[in-house]
C-alpha positions in Angstrom: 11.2 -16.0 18.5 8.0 -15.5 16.5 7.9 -16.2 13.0 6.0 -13.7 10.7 5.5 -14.2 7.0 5.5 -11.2 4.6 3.6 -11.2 1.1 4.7 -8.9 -1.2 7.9 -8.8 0.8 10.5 -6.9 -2.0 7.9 -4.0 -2.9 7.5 -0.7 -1.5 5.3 -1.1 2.0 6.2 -4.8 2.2 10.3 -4.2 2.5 9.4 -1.6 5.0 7.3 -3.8 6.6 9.9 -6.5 6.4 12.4 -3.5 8.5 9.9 -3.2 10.8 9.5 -7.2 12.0 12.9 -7.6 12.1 13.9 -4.3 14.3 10.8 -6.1 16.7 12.8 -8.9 17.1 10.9 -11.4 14.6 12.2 -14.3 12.6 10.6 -12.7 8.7 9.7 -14.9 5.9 9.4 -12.7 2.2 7.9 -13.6 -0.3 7.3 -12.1 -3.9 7.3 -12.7 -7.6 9.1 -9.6 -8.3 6.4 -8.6 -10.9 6.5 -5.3 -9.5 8.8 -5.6 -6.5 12.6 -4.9 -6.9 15.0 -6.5 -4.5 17.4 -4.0 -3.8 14.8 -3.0 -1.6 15.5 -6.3 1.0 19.4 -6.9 -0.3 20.3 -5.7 3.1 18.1 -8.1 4.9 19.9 -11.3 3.0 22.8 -11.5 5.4 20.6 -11.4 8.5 20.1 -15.3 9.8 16.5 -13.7 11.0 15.5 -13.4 7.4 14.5 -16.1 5.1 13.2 -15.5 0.8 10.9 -17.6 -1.0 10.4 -16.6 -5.1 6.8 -17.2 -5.7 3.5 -16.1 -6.9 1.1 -16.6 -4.2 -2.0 -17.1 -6.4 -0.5 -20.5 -6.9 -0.5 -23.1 -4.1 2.1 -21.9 -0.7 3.5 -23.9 1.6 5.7 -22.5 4.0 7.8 -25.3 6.5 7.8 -24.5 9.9 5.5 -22.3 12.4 3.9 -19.4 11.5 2.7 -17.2 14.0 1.5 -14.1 12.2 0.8 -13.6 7.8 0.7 -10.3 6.7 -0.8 -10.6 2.6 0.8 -7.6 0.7 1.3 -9.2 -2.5 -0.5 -7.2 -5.4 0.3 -4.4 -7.9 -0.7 -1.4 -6.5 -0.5 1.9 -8.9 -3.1 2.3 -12.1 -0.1 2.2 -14.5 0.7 -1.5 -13.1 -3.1 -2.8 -12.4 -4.0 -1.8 -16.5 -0.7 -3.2 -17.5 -1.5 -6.6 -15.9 -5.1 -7.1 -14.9 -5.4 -10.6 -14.7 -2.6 -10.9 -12.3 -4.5 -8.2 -10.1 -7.3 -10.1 -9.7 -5.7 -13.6 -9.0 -3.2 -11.9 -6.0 -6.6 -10.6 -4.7 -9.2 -14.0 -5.1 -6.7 -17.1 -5.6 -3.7 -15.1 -3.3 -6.0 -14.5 -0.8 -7.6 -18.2 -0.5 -4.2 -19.6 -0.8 -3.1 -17.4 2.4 -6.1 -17.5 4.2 -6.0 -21.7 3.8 -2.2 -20.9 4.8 -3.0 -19.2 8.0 -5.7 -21.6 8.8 -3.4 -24.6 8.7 -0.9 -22.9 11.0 -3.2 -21.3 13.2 -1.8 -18.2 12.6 -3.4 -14.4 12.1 -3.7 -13.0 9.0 -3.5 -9.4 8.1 -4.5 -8.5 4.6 -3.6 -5.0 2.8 -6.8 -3.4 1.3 -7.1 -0.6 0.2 -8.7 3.1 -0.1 -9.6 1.8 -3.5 -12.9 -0.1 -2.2 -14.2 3.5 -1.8 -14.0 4.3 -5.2 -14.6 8.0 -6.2 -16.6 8.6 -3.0 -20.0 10.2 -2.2 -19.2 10.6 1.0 -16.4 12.7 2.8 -14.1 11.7 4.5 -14.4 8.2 3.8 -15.4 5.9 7.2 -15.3 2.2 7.7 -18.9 1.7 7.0 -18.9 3.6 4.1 -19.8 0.9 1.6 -18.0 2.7 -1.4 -19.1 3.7 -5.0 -17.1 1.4 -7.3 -17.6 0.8 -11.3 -17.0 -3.2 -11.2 -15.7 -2.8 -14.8 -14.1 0.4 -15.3 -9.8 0.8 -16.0 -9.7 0.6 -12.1 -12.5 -2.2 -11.5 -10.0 -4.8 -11.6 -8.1 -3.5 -8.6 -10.7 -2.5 -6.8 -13.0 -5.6 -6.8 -9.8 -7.8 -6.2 -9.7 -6.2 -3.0 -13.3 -5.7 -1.9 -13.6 -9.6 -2.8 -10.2 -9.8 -0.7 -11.9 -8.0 2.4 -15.4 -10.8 1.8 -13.4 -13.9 2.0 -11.3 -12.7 4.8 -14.5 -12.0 6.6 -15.6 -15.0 5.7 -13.0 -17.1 7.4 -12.9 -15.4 10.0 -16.7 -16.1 10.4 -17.2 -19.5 9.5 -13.8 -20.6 10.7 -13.2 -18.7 14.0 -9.7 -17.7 12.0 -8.0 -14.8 13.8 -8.1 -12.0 10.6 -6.9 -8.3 10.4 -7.7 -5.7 7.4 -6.3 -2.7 6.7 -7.6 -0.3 4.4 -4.3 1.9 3.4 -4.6 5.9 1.8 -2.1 7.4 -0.1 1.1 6.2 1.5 4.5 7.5 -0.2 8.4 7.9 1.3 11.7 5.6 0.1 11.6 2.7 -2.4 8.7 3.6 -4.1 9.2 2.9 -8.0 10.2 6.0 -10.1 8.2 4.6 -12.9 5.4 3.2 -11.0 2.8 5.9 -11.9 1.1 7.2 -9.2 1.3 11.1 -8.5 4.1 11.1 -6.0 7.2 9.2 -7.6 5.7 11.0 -11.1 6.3 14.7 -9.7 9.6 14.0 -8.3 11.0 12.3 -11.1 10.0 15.2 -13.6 10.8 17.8 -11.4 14.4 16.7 -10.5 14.7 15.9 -14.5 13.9 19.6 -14.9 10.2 18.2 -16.8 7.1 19.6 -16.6 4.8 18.2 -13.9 2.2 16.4 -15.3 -1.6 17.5 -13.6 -4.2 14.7 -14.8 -7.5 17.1 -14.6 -7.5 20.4 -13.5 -5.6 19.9 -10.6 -8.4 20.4 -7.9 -8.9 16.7 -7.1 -7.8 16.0 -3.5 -5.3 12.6 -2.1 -4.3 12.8 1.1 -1.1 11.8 1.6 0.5 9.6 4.6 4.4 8.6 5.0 5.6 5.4 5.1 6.3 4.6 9.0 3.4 6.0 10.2 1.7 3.7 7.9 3.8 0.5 9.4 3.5 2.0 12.5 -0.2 2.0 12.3 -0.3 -2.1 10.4 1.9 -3.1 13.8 -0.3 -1.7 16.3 -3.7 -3.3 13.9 -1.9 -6.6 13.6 -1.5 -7.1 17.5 -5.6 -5.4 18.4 -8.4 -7.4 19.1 -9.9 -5.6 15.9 -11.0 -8.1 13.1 -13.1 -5.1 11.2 -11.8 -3.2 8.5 -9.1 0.0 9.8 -8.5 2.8 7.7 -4.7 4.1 8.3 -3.9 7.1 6.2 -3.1 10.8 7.1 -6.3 13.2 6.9 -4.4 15.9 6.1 -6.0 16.4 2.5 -4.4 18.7 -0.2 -5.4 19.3 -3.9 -3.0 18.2 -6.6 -2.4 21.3 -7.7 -1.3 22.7 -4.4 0.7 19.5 -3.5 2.4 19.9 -7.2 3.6 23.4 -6.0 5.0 21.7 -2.8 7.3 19.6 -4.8 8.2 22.4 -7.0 8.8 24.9 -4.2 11.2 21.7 -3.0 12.9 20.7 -5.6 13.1 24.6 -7.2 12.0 26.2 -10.6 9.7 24.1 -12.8 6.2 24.1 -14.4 3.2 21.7 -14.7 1.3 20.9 -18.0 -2.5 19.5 -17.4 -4.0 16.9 -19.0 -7.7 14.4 -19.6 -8.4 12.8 -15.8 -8.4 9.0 -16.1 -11.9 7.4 -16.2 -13.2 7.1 -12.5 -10.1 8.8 -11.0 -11.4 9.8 -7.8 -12.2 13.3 -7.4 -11.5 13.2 -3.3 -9.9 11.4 -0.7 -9.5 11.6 3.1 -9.3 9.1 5.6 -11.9 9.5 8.7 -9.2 7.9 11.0 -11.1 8.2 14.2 -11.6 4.0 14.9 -7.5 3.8 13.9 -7.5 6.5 17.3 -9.8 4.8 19.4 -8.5 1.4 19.1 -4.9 1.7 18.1 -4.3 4.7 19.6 -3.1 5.8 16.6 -2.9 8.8 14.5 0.3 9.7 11.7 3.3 12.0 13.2 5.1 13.0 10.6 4.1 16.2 8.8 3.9 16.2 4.8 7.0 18.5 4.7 9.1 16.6 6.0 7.8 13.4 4.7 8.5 14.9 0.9 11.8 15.9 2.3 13.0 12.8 3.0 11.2 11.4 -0.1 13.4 13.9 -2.2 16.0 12.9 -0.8 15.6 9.2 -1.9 14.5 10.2 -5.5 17.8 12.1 -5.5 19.6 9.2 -5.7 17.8 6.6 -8.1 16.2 9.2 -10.5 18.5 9.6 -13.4 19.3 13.0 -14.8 18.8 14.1 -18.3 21.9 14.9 -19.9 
């Protein structure tokens, strides 16, 4: 039975991902700090004899006993409100997490895939965004430290893989949303649910006409399975190209949820104006593209938020 270990194993994508390896029929090693993962998200996974926890912070020194066929590194705070709130640990997950992995995977000859990001675009000059698009990035900027964890993230990864013949994967994930995200983790999603099923207004940063593009959660794992197991050792972007403003994807949920109305505010400093994944290497190699239509991936979103959002009395 292979053995596969999971960074970032109690958060959003990496309990999902954790699903995934064990449905394949893989023995799954978690690990997290629980900064910003919660483990309700794996307390189903703790009876299973195929699953295995380890509470740590993988910017300090891992060891893991036994083989180790596969890493995947998805340890790292990963919405604006989290990044700003701890900055330092941002970077450290990205540099020291990543050398610590990388040295991991090394010593048990196993392949590494590493989560980037969208983010190493930054608020791009070119549309959609492609795999050789180098980004525009403000190294120093609110987002910088999130950003240039992961672009320095995506250099050392190369760089093993170069100089050490280490077998390396890197996935540059859009927009992703669907069950277990955080109500209070900030990003534009789990924010317009919560206020619109707590009959608030829906909170617009800008004027509303900034694009994401939004993909659900298992075509993203979907898309991380099939990358993991390729011969590709450049950088995949998985996301769903389907772009939509804000505004117009604020109506959605309202539409949804029912009656409601949105308040606009300042954009964040270098909030990106646009975002859309070219995602024709993810279809040429992978064979891949996302199957699961916004609708109902908000549907069964809502459906989730009904449940852990708590109602104003």
């Amino acid at each position: 039975m292979k053995r596969v270990l999971i960074t970032g194993a109690a958060g959003f994508l990496g309990s999902h991902l954790c699903d995934r390896f064990i449905a394949e029929g893989y023995r799954v090693v978690g690990m997290d700090n629980l900064i910003t993962g919660n483990m309700d998200n794996i307390e189903h996974l703790f009876e299973l004899e195929q699953f295995e926890f380890y509470h740590h912070d993988v910017s300090k020194f891992v060891h893991v006993p036994g083989h180790l066929d596969y890493i995947l590194h998805f340890a790292s705070p990963a919405s604006p409100i989290d990044y700003l709130r701890i900055p330092i640990q941002t970077l450290k997950v990205g540099s020291l997490g990543t050398h610590n992995l990388l040295g991991l995977a090394k010593s048990k000859q196993a392949r590494i895939l590493v989560a980037s990001t969208s983010e190493v675009y930054g608020d791009p000059l070119v549309h959609p965004q492609k795999e050789d698009y180098w980004g525009n990035v403000n190294p120093i900027g609110p987002r910088g430290v999130y950003d240039e964890a992961k672009r320095f993230q995506e250099a050392i990864t190369m760089a093993y893989h170069t100089y050490h013949g280490l077998e390396t994967r890197i996935v540059r994930i859009f927009n992703t949303y669907g069950p277990r995200m955080r109500v209070d983790d900030g990003r534009v999603l789990p924010a317009f649910f919560s206020q619109a099923i707590q009959g608030k207004e829906l909170t617009i940063f800008g004027d509303g006409s900034q694009t994401r593009s939004f993909c659900y959660v298992d075509d993203l794992v979907e898309g991380i399975y099939r990358l993991l197991l390729s011969d590709c050792h450049m950088p995949v972007n998985i996301g769903n190209p389907d772009e939509i403003t804000i505004g117009d994807f604020a109506q959605e949920v309202l539409d949804l949820v029912g009656n409601g109305s949105i308040s606009y505010h300042p954009l964040p400093e270098n909030d990106p104006k646009r975002r859309r994944p070219n995602i024709d290497k993810a279809k040429d190699i992978l064979g891949w593209s996302p199957s699961i239509d916004r609708a109902e991936g908000i549907r069964r979103t809502y459906e989730y938020f009904k449940k852990v959002v708590p109602l104003n009395n």
